[in-house]
Backbone as a chain_set.jsonl record, in Angstrom:
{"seq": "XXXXXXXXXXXXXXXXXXXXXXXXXXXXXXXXXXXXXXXXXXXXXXXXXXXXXXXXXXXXXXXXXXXXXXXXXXXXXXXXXXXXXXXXXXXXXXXXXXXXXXXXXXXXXXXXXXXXXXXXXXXXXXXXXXXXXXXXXXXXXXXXXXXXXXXXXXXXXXXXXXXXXXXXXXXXXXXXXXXXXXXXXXXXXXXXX", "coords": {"N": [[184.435, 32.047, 219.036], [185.021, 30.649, 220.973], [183.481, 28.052, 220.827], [184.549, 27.03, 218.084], [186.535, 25.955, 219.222], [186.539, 23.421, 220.578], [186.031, 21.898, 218.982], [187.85, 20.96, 217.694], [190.451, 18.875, 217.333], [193.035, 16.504, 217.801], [196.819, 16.335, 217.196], [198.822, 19.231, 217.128], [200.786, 20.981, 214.447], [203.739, 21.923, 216.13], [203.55, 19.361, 217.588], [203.919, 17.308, 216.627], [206.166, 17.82, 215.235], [207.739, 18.107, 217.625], [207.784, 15.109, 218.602], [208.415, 13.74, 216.526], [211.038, 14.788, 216.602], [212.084, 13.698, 219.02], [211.74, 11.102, 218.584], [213.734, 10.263, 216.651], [216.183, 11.171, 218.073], [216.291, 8.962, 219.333], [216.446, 6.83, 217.992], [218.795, 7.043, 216.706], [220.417, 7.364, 218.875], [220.291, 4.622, 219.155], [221.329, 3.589, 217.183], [223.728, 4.619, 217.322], [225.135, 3.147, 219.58], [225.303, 0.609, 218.71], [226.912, 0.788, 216.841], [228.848, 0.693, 218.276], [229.028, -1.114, 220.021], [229.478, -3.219, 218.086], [232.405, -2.642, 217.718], [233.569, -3.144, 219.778], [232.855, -5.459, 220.179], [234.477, -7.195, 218.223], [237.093, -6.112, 218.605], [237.008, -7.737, 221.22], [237.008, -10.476, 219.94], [238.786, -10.849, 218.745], [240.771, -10.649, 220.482], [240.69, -12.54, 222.15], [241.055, -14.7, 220.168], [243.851, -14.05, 220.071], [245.093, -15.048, 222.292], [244.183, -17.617, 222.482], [245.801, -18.741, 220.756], [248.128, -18.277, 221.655], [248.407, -19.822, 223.537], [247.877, -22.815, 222.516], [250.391, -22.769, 220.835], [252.143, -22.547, 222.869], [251.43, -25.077, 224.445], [251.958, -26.837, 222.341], [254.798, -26.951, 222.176], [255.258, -27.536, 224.472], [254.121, -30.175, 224.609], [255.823, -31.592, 222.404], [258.839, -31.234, 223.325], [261.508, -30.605, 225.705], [263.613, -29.811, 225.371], [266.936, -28.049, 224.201], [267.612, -27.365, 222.062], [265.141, -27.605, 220.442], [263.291, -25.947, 221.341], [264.906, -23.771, 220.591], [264.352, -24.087, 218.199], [262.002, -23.145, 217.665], [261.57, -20.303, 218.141], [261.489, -17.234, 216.753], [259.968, -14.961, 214.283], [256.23, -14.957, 213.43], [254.078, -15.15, 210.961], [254.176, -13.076, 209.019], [254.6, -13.944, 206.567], [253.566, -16.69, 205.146], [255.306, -19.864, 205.705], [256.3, -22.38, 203.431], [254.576, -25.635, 202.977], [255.078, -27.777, 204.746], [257.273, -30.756, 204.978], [257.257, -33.48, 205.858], [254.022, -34.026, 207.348], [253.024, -34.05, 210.285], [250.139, -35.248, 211.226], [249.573, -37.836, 211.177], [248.489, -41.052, 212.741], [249.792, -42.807, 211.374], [252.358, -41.134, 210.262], [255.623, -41.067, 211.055], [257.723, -39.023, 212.652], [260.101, -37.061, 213.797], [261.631, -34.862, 216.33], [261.739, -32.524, 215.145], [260.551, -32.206, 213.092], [257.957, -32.451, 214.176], [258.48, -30.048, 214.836], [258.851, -28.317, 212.503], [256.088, -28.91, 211.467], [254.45, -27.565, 213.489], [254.863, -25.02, 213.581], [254.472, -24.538, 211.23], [251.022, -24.839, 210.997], [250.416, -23.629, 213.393], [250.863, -21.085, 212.159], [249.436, -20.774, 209.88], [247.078, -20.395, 211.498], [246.894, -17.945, 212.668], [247.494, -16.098, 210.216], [244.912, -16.254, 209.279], [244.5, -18.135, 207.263], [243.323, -20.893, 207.238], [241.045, -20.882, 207.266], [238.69, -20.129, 204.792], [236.884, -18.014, 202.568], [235.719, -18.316, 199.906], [238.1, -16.703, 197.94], [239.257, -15.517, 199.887], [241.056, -15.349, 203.038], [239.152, -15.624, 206.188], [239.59, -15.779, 208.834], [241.251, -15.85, 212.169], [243.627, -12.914, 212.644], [243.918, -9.362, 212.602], [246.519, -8.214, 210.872], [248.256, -9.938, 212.189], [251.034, -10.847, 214.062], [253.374, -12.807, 215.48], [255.716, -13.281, 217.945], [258.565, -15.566, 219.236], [260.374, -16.442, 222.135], [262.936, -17.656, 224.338], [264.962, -18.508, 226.932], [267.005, -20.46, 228.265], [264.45, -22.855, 229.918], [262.405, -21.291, 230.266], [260.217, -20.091, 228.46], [258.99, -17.342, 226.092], [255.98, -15.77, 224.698], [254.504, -13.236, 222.254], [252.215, -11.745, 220.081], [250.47, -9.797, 218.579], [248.319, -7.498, 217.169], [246.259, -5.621, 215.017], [244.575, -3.147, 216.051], [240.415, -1.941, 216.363], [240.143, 0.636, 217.311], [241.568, 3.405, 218.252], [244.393, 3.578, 220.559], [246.925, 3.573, 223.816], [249.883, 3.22, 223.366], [251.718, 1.121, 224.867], [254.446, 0.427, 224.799], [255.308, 1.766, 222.703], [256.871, 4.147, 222.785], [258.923, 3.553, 224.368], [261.827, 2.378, 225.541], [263.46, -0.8, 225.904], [266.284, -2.058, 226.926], [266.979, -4.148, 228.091], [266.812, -8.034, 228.333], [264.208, -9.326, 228.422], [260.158, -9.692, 229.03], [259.056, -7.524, 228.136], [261.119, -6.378, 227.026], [260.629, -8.176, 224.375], [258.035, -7.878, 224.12], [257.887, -5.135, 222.9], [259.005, -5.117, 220.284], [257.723, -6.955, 219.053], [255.927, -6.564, 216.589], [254.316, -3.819, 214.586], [254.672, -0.476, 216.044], [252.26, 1.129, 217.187], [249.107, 3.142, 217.859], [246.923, 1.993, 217.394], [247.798, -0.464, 218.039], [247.807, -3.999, 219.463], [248.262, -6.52, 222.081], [248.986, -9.589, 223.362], [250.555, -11.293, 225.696], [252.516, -13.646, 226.917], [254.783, -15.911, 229.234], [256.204, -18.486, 230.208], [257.092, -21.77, 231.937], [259.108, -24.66, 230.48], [259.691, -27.916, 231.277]], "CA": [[185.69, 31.369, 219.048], [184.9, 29.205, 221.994], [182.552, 27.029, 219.977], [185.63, 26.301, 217.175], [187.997, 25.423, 220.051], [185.805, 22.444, 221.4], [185.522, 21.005, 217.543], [189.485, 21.086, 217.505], [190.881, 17.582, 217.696], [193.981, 16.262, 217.164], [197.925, 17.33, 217.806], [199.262, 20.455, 216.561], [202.418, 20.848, 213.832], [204.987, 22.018, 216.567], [203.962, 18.62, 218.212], [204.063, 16.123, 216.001], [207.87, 17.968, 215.24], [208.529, 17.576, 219.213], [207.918, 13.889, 218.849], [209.688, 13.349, 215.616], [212.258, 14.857, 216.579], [212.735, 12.735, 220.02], [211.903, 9.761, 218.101], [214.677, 10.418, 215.544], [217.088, 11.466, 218.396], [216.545, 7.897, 220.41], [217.084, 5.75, 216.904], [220.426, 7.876, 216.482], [221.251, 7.123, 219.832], [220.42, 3.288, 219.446], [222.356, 3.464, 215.692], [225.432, 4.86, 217.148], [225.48, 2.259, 220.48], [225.115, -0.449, 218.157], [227.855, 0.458, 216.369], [229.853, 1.059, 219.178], [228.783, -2.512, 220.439], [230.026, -3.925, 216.926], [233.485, -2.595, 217.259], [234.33, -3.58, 220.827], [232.667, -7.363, 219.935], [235.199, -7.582, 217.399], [238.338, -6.181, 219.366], [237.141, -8.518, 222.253], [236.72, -12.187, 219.986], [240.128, -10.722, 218.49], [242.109, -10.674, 222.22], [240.283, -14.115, 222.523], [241.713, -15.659, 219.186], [245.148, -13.999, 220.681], [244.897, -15.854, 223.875], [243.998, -18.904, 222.62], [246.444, -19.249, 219.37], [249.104, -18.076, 222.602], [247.929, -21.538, 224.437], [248.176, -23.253, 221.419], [251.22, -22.952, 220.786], [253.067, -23.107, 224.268], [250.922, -26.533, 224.907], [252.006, -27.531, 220.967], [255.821, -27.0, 222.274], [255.269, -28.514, 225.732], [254.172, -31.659, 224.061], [257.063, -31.911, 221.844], [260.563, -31.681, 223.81], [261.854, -29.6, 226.33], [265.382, -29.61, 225.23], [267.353, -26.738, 224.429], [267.747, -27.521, 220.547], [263.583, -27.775, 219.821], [263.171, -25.078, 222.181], [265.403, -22.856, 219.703], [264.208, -24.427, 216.928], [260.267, -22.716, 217.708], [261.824, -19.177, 218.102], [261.126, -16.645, 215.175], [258.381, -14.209, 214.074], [255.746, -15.586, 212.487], [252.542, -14.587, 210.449], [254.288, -11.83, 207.914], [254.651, -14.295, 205.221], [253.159, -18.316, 205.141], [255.754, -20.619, 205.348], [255.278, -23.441, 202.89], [253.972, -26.748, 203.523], [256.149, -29.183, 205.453], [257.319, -32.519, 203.726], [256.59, -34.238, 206.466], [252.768, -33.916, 207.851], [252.36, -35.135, 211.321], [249.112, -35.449, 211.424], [248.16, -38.95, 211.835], [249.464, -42.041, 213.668], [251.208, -44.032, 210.588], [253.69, -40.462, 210.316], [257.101, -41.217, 211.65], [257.809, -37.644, 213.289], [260.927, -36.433, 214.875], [260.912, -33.821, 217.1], [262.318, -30.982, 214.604], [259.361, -32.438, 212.235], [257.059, -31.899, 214.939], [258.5, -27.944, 215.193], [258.502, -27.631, 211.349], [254.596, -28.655, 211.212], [253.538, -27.293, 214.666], [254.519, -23.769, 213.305], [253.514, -24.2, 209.726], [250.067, -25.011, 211.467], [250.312, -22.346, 213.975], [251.239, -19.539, 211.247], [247.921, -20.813, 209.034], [245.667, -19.545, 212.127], [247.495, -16.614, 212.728], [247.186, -15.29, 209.231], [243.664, -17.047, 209.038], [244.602, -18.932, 205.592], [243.227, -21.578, 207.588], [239.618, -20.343, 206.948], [238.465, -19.537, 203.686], [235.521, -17.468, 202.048], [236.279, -18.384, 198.216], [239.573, -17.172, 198.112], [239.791, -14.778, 201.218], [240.811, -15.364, 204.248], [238.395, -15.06, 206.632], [239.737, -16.197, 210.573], [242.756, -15.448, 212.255], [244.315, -11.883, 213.592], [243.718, -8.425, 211.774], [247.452, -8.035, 210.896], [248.817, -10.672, 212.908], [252.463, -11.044, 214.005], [253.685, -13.445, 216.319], [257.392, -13.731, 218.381], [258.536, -16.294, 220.318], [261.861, -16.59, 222.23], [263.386, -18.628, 225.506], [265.771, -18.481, 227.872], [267.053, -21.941, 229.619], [263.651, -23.063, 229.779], [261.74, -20.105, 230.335], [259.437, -19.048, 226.99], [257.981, -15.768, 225.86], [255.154, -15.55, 223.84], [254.122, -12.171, 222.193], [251.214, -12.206, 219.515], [250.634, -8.494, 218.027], [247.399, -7.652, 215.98], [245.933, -4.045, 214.769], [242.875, -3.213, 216.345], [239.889, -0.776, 215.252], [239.952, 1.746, 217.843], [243.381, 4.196, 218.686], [244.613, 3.723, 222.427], [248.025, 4.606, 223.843], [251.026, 1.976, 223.325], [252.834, 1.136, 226.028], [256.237, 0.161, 224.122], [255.733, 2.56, 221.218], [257.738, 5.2, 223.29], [260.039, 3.02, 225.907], [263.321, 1.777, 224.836], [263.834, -1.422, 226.911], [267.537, -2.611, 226.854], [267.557, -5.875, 229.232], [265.974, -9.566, 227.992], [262.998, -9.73, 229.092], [259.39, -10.019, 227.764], [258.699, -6.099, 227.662], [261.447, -6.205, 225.503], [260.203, -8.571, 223.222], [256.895, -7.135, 223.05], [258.21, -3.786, 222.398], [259.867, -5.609, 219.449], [257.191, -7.826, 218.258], [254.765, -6.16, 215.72], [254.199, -2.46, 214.46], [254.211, 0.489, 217.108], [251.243, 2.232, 216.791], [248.257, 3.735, 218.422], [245.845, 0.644, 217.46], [248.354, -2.042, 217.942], [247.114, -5.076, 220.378], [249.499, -7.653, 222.048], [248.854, -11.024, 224.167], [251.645, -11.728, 225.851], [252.732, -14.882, 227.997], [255.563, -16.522, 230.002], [255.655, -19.963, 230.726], [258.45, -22.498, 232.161], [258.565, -25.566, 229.96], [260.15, -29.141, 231.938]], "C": [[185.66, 30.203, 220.018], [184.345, 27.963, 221.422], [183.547, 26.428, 219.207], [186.304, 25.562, 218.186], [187.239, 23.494, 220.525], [185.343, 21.738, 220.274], [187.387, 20.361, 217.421], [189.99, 20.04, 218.034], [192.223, 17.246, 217.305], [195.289, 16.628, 217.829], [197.719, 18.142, 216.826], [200.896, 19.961, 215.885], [203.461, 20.619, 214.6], [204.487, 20.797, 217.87], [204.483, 17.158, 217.758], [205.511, 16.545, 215.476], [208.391, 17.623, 216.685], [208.975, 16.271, 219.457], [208.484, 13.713, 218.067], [210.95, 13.497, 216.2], [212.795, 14.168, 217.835], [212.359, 11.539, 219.595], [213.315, 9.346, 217.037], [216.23, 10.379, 216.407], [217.658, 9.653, 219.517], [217.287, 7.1, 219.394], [218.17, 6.047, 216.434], [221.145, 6.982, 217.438], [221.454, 5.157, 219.723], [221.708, 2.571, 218.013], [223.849, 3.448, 216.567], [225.567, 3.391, 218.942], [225.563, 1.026, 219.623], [226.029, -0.576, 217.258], [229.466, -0.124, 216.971], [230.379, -0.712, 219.956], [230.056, -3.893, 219.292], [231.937, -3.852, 217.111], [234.024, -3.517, 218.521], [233.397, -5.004, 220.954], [233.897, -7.463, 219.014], [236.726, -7.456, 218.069], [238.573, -7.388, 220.528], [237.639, -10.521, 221.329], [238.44, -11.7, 219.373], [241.682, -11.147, 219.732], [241.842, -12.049, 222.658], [240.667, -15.159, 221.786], [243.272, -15.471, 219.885], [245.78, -15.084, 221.766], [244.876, -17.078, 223.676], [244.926, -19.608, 221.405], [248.08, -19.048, 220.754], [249.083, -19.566, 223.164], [248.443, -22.143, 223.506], [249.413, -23.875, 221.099], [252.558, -23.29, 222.202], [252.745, -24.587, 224.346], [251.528, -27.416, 223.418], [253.991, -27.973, 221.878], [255.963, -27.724, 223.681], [255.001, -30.509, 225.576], [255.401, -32.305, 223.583], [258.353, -32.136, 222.429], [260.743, -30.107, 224.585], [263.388, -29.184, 226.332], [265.89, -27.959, 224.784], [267.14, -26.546, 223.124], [266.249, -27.714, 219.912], [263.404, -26.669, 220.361], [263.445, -24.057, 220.828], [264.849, -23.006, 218.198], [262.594, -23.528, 216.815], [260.45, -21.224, 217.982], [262.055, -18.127, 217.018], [259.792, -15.464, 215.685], [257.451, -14.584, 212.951], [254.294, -14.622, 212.057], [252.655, -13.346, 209.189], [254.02, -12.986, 206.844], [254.473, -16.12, 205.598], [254.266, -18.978, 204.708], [255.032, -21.622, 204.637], [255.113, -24.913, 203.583], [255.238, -27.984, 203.799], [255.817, -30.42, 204.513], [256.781, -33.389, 204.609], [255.532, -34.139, 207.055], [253.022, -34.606, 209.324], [251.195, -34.751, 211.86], [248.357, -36.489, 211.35], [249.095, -40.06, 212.673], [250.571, -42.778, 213.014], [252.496, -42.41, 210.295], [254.702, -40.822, 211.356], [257.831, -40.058, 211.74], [258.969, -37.326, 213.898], [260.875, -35.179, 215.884], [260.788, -32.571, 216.123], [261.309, -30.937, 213.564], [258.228, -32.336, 212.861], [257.0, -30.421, 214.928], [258.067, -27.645, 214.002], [256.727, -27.51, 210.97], [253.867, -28.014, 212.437], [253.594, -25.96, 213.904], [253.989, -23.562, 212.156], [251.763, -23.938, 210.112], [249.414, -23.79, 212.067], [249.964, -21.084, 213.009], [249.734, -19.643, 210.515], [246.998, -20.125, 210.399], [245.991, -18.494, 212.278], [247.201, -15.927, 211.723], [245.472, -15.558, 208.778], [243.444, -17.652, 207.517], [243.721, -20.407, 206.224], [241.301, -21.766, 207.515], [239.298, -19.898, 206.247], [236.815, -19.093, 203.466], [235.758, -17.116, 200.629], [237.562, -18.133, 198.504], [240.21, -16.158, 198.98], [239.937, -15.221, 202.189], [240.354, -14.974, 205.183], [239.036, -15.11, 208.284], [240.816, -15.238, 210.363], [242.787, -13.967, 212.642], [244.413, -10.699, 212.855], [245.243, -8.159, 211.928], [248.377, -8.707, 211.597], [249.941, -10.828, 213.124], [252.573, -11.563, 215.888], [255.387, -13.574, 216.629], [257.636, -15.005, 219.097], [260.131, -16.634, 220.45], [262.114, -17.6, 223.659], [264.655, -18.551, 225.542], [265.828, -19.33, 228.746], [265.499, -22.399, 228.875], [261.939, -22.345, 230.012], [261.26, -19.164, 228.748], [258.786, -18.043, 226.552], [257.336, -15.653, 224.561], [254.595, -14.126, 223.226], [253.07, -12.431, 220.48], [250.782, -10.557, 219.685], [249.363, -8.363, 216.822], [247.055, -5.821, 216.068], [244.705, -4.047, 215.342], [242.446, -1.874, 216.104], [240.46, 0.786, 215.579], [241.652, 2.342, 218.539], [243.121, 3.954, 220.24], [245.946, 4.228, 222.483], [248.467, 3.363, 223.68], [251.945, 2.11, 223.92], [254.143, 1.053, 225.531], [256.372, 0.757, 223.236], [256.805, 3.485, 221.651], [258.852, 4.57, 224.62], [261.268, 2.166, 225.037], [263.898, 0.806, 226.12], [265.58, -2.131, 226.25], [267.531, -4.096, 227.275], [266.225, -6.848, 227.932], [264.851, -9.827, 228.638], [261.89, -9.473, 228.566], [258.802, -8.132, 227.798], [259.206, -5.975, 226.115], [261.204, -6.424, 223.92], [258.968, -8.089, 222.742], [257.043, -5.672, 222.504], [258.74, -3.772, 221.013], [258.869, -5.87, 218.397], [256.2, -6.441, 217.411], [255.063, -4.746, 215.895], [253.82, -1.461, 215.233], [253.313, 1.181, 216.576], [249.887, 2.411, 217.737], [246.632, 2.284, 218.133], [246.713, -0.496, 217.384], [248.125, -2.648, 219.42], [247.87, -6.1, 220.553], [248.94, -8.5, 223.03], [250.453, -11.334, 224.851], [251.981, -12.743, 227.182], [254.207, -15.235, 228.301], [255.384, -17.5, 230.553], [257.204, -20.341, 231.33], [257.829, -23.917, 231.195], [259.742, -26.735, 230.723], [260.108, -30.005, 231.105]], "O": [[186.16, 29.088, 219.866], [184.888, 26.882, 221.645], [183.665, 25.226, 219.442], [186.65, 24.419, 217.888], [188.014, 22.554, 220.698], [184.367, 20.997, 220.394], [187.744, 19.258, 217.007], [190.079, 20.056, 219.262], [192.581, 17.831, 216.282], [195.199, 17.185, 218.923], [196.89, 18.069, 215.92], [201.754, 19.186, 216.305], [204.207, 19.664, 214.384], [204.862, 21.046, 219.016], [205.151, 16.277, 218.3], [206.203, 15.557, 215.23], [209.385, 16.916, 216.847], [209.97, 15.969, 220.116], [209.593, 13.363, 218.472], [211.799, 12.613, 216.314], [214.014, 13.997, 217.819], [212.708, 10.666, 220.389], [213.709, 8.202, 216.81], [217.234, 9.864, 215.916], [218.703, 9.329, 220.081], [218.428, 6.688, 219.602], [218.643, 5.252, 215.621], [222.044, 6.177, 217.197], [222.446, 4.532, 220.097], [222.487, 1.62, 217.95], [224.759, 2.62, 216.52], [226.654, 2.815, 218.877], [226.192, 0.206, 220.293], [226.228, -1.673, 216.736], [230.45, -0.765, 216.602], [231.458, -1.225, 220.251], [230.86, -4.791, 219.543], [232.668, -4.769, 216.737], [234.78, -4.47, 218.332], [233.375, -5.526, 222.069], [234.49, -8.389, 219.567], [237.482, -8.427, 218.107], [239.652, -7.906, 220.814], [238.281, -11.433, 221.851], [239.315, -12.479, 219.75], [242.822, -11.61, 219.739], [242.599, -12.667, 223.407], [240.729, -16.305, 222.231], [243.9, -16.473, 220.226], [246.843, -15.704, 221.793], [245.434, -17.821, 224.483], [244.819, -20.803, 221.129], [249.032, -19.807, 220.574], [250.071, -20.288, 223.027], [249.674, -22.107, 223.516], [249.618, -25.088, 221.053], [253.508, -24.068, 222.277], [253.693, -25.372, 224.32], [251.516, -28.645, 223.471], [254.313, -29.141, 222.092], [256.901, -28.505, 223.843], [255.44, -31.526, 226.114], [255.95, -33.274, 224.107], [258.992, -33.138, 222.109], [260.346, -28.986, 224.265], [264.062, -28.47, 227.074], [265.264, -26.93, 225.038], [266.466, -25.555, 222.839], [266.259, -28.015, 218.718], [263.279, -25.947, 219.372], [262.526, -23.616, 220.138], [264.93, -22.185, 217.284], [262.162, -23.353, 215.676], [259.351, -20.682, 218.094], [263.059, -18.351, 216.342], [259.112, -15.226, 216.684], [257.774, -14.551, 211.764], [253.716, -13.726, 212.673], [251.715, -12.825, 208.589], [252.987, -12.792, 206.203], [255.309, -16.679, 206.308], [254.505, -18.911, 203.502], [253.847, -21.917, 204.787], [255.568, -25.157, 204.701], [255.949, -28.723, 203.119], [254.905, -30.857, 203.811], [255.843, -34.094, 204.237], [256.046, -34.119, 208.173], [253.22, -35.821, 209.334], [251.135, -34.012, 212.843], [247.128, -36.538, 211.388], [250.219, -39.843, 213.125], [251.638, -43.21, 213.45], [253.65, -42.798, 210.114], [254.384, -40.808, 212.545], [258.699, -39.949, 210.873], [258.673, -37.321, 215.093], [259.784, -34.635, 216.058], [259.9, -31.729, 216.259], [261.063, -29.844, 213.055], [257.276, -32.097, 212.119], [256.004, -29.699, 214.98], [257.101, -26.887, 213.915], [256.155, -26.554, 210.446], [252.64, -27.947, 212.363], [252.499, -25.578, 213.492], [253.192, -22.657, 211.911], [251.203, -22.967, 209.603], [248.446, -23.134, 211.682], [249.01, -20.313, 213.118], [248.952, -18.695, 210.576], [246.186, -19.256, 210.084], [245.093, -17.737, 211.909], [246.55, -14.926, 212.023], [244.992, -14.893, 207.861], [242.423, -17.603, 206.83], [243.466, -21.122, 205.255], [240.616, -22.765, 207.733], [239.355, -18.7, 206.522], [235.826, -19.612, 203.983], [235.949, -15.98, 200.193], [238.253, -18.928, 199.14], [241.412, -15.899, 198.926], [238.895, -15.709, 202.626], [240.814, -13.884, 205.524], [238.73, -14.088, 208.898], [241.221, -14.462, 209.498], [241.68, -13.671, 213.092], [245.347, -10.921, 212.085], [245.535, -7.845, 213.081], [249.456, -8.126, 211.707], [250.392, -11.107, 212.013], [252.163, -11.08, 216.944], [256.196, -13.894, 215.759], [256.622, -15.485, 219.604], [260.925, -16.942, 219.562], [261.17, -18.357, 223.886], [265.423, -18.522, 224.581], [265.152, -19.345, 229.774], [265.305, -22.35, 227.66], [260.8, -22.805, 229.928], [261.696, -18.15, 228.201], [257.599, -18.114, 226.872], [257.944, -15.475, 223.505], [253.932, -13.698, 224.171], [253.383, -13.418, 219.814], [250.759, -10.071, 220.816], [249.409, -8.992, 215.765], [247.471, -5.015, 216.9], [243.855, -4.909, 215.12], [243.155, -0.912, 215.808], [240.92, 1.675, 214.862], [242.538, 1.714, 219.119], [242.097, 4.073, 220.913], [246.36, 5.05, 221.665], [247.705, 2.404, 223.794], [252.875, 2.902, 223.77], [254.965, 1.813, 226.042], [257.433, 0.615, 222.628], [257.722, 3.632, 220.844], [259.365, 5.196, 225.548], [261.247, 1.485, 224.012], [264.547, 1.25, 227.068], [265.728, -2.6, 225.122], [268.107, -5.014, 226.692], [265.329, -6.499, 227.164], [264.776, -10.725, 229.476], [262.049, -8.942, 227.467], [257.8, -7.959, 227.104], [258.723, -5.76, 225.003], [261.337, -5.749, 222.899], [258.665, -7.877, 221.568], [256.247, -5.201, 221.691], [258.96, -2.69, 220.469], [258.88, -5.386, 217.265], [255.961, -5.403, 218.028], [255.735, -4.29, 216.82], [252.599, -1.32, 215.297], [253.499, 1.834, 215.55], [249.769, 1.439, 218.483], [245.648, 2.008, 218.82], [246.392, -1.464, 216.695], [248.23, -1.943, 220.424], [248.276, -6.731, 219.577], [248.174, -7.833, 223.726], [251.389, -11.604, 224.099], [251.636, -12.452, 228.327], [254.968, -14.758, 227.459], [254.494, -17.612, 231.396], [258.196, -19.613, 231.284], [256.645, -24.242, 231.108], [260.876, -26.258, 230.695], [260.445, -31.154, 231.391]]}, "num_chains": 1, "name": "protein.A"}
């Protein structure tokens, strides 16, 4: 028997299963991080379209007029349903623009990135805010932005269970968009002069 043993080359069955099976258990582990990676890239460029369609629009209304009557005129919820296309365009230098023709195309504009109609893939929309819903209100000259999207993963929701009474921007985000366990909000306060 000694003589066979010293011809005997090679691994054995229950090793070449030892290594399978920790080769099998690493490419699991790298599968499921990689998914994991995928979801929270997508929640993050999502809170980053939020953020920056939030800018957007404050800096769109800071341009325009700080009066009381444009002010009111940019207050609404937008993104359930595409307003249609303004008569007047201002989008180049020969348009002759008033201010309230400035509000009607700043939000028509706005609402296209929000729903991402503004980005097509044949005839889907591809950009824009997984369920998107936007508020916006003001007080004097004091504006509140709220901007409401679904995201993948369940968390807790701060306003799904609080019942705010007073004016203020809790309230409105407690307002804006669908309570639920994956709902995602941006929310800002500005002064506009």
């Amino acid at each position: 028997m000694d003589g066979w043993m010293k011809y005997q080359k090679g691994m054995t069955l229950l090793e070449v299963m030892i290594a399978f099976f920790i080769l099998v258990t690493g490419i699991l582990g790298a599968v499921a991080m990689q998914a994991t990676s995928k979801k929270g890239s997508f929640d993050a460029m999502q809170r980053s379209v939020a953020s920056s369609l939030a800018q957007d629009i404050l800096e769109r209304m800071r341009s325009n007029s700080s009066s009381t009557a444009v002010l009111e005129a940019y207050e609404g919820t937008y993104g359930a349903t595409l307003n249609p296309v303004p008569e007047i365009r201002c989008n180049s230098a020969a348009s002759l623009c008033t201010n309230q023709n400035m509000v009607v195309n700043d939000l028509y504009e706005w609402e296209l990135s929000i729903m991402g109609a503004d980005v097509k893939n044949g005839e889907d929309s591809t950009g824009g805010l997984l369920d998107g819903l936007a508020c916006i209100s003001h007080l004097n000259n004091q504006v509140r932005i709220v901007i409401s999207w679904q995201g993948r993963e369940a968390t807790s929701d701060a306003y799904a269970s609080v019942d705010y009474t007073s004016a203020n921007l809790s309230a409105l985000a407690a307002s804006c968009g669908l309570a639920g366990n994956t709902r995602r909000q941006v929310a800002i306060e500005a002064f506009i002069f």
